[in-house]
PDB file as gemmi writes it, atoms N, CA and C in Angstrom:
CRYST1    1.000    1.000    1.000  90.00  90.00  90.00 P 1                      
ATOM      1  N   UNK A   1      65.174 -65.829 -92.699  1.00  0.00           N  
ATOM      2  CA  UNK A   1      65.494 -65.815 -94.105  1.00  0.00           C  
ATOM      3  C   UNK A   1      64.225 -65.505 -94.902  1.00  0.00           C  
ATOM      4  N   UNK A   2      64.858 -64.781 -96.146  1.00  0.00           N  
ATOM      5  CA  UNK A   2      63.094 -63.969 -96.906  1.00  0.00           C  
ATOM      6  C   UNK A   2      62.916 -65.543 -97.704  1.00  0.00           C  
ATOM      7  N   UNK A   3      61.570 -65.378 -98.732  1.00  0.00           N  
ATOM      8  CA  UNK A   3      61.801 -66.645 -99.440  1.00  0.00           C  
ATOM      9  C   UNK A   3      62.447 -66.113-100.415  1.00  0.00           C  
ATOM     10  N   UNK A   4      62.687 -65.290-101.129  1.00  0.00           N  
ATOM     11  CA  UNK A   4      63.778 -65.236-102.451  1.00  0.00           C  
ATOM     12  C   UNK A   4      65.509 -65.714-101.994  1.00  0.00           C  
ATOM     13  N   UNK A   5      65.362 -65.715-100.683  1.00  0.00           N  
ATOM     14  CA  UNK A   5      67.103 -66.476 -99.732  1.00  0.00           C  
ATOM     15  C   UNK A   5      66.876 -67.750-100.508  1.00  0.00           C  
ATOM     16  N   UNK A   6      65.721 -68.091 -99.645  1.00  0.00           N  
ATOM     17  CA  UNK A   6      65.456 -69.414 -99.755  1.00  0.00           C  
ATOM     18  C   UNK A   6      65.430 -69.865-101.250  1.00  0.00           C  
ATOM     19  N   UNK A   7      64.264 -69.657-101.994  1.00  0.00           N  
ATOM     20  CA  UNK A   7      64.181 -70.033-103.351  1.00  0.00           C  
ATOM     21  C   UNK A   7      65.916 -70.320-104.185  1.00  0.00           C  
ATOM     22  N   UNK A   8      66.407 -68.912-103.386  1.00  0.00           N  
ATOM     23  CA  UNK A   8      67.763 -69.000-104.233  1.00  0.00           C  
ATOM     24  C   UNK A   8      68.859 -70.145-104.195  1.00  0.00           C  
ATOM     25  N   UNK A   9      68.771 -70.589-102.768  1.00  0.00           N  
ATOM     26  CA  UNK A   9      69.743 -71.820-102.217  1.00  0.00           C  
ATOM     27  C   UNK A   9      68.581 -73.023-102.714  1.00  0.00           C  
ATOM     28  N   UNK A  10      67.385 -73.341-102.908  1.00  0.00           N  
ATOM     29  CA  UNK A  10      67.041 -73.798-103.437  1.00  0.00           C  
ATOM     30  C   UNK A  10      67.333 -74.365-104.873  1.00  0.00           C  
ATOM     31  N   UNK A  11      67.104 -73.517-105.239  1.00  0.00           N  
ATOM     32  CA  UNK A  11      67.594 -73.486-107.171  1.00  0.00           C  
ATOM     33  C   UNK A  11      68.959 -73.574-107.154  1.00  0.00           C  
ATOM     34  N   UNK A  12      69.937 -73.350-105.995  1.00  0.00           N  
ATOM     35  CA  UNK A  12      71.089 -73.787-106.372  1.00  0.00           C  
ATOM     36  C   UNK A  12      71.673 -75.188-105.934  1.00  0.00           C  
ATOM     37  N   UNK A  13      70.534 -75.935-104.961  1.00  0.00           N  
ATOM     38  CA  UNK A  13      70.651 -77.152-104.110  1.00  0.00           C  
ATOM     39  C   UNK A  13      70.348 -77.997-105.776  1.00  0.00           C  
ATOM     40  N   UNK A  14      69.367 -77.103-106.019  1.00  0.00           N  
ATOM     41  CA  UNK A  14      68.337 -78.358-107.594  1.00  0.00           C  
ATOM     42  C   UNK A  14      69.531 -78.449-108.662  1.00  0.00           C  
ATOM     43  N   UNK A  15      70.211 -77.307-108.899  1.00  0.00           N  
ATOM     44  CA  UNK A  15      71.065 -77.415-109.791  1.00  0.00           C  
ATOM     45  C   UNK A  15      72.119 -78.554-109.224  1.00  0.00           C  
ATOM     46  N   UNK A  16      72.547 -78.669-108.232  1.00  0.00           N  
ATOM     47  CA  UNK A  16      73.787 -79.462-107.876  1.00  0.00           C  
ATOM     48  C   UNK A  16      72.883 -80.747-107.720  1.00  0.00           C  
ATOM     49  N   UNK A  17      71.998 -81.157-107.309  1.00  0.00           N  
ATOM     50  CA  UNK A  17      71.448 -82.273-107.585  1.00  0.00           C  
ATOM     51  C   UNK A  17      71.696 -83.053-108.791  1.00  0.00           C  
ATOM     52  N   UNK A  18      71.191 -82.020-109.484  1.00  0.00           N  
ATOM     53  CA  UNK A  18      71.031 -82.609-110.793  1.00  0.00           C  
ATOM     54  C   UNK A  18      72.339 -83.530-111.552  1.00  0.00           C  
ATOM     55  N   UNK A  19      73.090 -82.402-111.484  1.00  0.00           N  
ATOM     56  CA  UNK A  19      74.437 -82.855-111.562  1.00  0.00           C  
ATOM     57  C   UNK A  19      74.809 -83.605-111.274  1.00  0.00           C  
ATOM     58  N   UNK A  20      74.953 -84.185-110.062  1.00  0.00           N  
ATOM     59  CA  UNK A  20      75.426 -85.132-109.718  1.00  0.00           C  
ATOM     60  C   UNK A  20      74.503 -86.462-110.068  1.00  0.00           C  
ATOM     61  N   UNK A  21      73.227 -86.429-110.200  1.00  0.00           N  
ATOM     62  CA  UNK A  21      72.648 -87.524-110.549  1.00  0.00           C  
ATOM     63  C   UNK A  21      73.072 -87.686-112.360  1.00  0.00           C  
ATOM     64  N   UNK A  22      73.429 -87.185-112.905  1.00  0.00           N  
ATOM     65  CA  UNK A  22      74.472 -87.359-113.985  1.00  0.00           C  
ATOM     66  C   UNK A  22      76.081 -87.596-113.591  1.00  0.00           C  
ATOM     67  N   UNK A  23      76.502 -87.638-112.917  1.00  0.00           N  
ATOM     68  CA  UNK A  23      77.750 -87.948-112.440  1.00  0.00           C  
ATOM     69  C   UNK A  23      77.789 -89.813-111.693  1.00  0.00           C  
ATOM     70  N   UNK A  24      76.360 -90.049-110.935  1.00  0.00           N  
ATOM     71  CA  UNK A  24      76.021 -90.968-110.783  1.00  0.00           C  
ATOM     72  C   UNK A  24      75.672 -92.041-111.889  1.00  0.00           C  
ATOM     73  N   UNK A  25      74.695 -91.399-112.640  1.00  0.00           N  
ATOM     74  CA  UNK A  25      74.424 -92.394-113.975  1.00  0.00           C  
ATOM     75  C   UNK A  25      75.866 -92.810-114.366  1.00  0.00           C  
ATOM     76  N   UNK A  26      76.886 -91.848-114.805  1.00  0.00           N  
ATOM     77  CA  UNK A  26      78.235 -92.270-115.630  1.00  0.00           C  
ATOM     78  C   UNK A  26      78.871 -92.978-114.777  1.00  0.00           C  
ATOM     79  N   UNK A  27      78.881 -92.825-113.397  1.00  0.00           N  
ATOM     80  CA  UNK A  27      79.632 -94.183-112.550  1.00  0.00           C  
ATOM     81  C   UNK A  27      79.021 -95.523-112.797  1.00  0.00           C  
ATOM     82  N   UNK A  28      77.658 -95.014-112.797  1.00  0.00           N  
ATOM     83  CA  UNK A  28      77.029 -96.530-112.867  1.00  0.00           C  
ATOM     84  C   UNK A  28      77.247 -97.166-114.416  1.00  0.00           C  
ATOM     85  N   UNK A  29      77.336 -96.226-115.414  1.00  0.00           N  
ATOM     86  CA  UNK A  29      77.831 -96.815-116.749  1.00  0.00           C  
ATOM     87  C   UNK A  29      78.881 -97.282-116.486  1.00  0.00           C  
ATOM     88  N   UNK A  30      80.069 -97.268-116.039  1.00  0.00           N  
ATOM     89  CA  UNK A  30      81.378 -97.678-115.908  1.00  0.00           C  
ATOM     90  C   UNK A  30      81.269 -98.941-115.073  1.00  0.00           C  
ATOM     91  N   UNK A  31      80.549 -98.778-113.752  1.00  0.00           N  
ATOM     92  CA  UNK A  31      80.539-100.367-113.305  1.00  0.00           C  
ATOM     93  C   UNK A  31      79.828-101.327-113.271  1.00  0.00           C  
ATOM     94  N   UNK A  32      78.508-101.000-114.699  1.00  0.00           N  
ATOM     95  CA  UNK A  32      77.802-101.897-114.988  1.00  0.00           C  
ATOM     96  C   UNK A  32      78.351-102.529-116.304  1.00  0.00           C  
ATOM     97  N   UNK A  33      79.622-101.563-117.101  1.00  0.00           N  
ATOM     98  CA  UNK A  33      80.069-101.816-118.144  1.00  0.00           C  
ATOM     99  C   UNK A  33      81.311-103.101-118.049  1.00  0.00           C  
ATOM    100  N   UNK A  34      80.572-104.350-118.887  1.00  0.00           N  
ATOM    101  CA  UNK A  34      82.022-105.237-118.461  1.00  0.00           C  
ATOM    102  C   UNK A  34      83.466-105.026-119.317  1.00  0.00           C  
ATOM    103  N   UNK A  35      83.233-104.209-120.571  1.00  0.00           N  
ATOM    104  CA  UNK A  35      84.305-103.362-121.081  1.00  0.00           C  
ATOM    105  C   UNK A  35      85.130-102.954-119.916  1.00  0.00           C  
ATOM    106  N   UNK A  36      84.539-101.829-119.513  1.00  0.00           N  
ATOM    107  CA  UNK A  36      85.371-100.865-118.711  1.00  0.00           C  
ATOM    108  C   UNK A  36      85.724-101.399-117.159  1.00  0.00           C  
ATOM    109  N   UNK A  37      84.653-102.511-116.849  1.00  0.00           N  
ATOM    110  CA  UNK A  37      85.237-103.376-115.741  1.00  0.00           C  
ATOM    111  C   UNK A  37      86.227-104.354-115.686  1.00  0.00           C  
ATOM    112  N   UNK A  38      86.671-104.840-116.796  1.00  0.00           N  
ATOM    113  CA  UNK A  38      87.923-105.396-117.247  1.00  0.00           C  
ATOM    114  C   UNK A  38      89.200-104.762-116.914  1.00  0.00           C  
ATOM    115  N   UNK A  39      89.131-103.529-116.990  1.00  0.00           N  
ATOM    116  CA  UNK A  39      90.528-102.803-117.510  1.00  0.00           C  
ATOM    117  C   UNK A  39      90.437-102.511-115.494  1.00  0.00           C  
ATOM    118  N   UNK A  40      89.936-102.165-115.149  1.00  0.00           N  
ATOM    119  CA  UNK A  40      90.119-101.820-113.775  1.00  0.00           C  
ATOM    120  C   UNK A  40      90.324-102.826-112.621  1.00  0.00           C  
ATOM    121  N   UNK A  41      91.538-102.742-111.335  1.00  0.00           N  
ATOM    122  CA  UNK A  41      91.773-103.542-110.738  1.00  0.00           C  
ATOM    123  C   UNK A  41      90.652-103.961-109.763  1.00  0.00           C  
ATOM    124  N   UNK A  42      90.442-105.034-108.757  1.00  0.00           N  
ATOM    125  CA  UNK A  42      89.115-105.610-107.972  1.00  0.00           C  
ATOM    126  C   UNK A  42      89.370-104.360-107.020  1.00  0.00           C  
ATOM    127  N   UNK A  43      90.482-103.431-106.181  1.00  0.00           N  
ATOM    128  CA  UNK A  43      90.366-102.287-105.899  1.00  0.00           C  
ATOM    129  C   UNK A  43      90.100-101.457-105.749  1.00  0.00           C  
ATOM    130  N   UNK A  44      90.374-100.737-107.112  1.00  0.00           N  
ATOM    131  CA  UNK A  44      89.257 -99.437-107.675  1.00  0.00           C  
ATOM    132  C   UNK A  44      87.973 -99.786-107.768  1.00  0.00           C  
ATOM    133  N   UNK A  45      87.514-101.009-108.038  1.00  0.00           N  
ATOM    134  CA  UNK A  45      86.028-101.335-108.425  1.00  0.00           C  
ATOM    135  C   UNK A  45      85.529-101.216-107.282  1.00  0.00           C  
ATOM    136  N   UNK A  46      85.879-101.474-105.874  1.00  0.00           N  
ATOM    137  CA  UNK A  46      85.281-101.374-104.319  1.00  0.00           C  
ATOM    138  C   UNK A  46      85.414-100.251-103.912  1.00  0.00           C  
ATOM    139  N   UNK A  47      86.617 -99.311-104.162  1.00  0.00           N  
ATOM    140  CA  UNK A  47      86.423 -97.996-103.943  1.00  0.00           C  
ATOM    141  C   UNK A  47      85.315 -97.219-104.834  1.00  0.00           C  
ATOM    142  N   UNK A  48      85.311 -97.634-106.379  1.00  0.00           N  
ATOM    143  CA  UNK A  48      84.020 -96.977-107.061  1.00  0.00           C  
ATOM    144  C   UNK A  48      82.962 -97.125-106.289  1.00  0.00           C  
ATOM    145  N   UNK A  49      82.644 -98.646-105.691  1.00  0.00           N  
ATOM    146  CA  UNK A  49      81.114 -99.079-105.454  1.00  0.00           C  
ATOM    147  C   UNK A  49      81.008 -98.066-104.192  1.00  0.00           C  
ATOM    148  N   UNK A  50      81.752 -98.059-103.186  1.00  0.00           N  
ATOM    149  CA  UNK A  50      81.829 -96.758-102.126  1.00  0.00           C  
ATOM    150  C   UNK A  50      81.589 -95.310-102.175  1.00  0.00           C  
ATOM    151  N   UNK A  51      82.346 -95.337-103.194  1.00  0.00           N  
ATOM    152  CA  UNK A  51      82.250 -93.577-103.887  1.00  0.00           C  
ATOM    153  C   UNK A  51      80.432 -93.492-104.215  1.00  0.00           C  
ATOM    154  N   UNK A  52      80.344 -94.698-104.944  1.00  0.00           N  
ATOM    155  CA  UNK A  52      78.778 -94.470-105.744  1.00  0.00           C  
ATOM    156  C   UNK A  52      77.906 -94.571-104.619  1.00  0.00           C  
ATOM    157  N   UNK A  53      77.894 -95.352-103.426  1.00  0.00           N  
ATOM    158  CA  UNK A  53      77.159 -95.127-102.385  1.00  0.00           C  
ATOM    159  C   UNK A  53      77.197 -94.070-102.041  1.00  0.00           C  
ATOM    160  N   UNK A  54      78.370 -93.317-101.572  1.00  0.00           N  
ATOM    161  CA  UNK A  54      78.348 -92.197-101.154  1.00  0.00           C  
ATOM    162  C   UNK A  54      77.750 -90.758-101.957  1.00  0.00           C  
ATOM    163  N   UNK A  55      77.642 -90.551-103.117  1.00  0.00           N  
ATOM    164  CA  UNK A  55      76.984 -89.860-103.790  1.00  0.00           C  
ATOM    165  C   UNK A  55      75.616 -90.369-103.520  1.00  0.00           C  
ATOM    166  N   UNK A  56      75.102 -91.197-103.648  1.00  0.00           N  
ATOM    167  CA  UNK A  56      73.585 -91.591-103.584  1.00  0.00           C  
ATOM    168  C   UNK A  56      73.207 -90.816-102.157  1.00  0.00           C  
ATOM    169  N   UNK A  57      74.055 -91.496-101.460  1.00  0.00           N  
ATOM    170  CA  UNK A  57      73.517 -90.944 -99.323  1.00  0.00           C  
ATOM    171  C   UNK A  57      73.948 -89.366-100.074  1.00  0.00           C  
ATOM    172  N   UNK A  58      74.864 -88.765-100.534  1.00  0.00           N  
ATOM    173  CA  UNK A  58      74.468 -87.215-100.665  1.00  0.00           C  
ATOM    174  C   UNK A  58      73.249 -86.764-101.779  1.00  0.00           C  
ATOM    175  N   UNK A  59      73.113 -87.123-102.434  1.00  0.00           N  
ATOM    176  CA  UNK A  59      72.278 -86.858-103.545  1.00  0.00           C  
ATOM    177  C   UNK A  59      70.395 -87.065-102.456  1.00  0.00           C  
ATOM    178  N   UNK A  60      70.884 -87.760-101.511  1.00  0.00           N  
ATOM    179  CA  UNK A  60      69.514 -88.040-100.573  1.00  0.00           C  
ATOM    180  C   UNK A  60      69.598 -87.041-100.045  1.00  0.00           C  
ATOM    181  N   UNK A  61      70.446 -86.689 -99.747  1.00  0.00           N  
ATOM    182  CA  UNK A  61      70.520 -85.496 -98.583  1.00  0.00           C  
ATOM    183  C   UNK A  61      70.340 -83.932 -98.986  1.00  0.00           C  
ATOM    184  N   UNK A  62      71.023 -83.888-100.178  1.00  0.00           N  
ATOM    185  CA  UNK A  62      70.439 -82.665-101.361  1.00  0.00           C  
ATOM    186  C   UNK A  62      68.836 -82.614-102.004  1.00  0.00           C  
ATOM    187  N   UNK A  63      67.798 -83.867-101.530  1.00  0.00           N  
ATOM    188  CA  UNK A  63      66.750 -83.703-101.888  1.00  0.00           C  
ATOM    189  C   UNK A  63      66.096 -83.627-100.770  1.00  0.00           C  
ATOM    190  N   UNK A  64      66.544 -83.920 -99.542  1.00  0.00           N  
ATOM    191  CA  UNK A  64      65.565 -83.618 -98.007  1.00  0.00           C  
ATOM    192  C   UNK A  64      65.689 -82.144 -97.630  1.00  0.00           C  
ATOM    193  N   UNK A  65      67.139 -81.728 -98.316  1.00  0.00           N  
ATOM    194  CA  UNK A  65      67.685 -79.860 -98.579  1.00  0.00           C  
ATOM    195  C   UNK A  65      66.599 -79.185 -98.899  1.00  0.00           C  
ATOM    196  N   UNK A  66      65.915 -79.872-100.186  1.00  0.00           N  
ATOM    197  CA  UNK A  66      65.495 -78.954-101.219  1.00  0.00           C  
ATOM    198  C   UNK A  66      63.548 -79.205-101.040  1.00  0.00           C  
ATOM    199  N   UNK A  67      63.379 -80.290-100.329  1.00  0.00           N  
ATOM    200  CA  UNK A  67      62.219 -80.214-100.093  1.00  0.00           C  
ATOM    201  C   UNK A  67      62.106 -79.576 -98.719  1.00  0.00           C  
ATOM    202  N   UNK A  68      62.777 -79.462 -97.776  1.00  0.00           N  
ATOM    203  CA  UNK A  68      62.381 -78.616 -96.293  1.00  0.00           C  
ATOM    204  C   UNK A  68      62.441 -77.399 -96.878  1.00  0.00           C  
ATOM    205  N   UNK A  69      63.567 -76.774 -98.040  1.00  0.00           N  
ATOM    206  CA  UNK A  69      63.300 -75.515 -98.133  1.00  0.00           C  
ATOM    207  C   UNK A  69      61.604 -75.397 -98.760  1.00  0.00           C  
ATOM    208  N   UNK A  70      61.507 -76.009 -99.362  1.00  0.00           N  
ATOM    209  CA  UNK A  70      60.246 -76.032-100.217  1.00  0.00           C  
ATOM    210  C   UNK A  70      58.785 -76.096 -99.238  1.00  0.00           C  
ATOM    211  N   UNK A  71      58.585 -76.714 -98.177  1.00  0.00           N  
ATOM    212  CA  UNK A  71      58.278 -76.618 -96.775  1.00  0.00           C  
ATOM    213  C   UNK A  71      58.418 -74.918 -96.234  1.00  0.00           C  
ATOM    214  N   UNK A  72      59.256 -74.811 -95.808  1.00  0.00           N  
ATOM    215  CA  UNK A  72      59.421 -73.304 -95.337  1.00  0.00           C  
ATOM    216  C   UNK A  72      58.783 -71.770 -96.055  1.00  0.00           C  
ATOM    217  N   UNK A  73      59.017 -72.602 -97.331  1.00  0.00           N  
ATOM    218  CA  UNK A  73      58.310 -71.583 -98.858  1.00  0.00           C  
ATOM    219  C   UNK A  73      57.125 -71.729 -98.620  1.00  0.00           C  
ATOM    220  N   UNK A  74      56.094 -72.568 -97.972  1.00  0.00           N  
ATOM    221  CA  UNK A  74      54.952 -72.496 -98.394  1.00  0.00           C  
ATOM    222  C   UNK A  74      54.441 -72.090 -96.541  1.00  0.00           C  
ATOM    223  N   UNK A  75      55.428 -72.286 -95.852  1.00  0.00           N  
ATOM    224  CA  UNK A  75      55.012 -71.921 -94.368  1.00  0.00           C  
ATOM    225  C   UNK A  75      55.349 -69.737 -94.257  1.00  0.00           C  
ATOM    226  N   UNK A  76      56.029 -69.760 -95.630  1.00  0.00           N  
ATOM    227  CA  UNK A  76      56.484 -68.259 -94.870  1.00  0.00           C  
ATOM    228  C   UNK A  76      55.118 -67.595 -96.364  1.00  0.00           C  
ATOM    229  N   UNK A  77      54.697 -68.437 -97.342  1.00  0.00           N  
ATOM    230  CA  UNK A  77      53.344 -67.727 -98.048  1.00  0.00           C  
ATOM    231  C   UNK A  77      52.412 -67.620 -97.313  1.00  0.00           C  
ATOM    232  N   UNK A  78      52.492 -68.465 -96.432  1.00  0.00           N  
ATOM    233  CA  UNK A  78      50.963 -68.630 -95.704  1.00  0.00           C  
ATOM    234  C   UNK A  78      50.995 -67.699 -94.193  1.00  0.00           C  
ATOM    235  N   UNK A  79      51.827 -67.378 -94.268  1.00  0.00           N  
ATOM    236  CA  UNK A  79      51.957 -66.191 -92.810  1.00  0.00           C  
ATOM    237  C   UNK A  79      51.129 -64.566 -93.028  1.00  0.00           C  
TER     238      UNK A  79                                                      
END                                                                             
């Protein structure tokens, strides 16, 4: 792969990161909120807390993405 491959799945790994670490914040507004934890059954609140783990373990995994590419970028300058 050239690095402009790379850079490119890069910048598109950073973009979806991002995102989702805004998708994360608003979960975590909702189940740190005792408003909005009221209205929801003890249920949904264990499936949220799951869901929100599970974005975090991906959101980890979209930044070990984006730093090996970032690794490879500086192994294919230096060739």
């Amino acid at each position: 792969m050239e690095i402009e491959e790379i850079r490119e799945l890069q910048n598109k790994l950073q973009i979806e990161a991002n995102q989702l670490v805004n998708k994360i914040l608003n979960l975590e507004d909702v189940l740190f909120s005792r408003r909005e934890v009221e209205k929801i059954t003890r249920t949904q609140i264990n499936l949220l807390d799951i869901q929100l783990s599970a974005m975090k373990t991906y959101y980890r995994v979209l930044r070990a993405r984006i730093e090996d590419f970032e690794y490879e970028i500086r192994k294919l300058e230096n060739e």
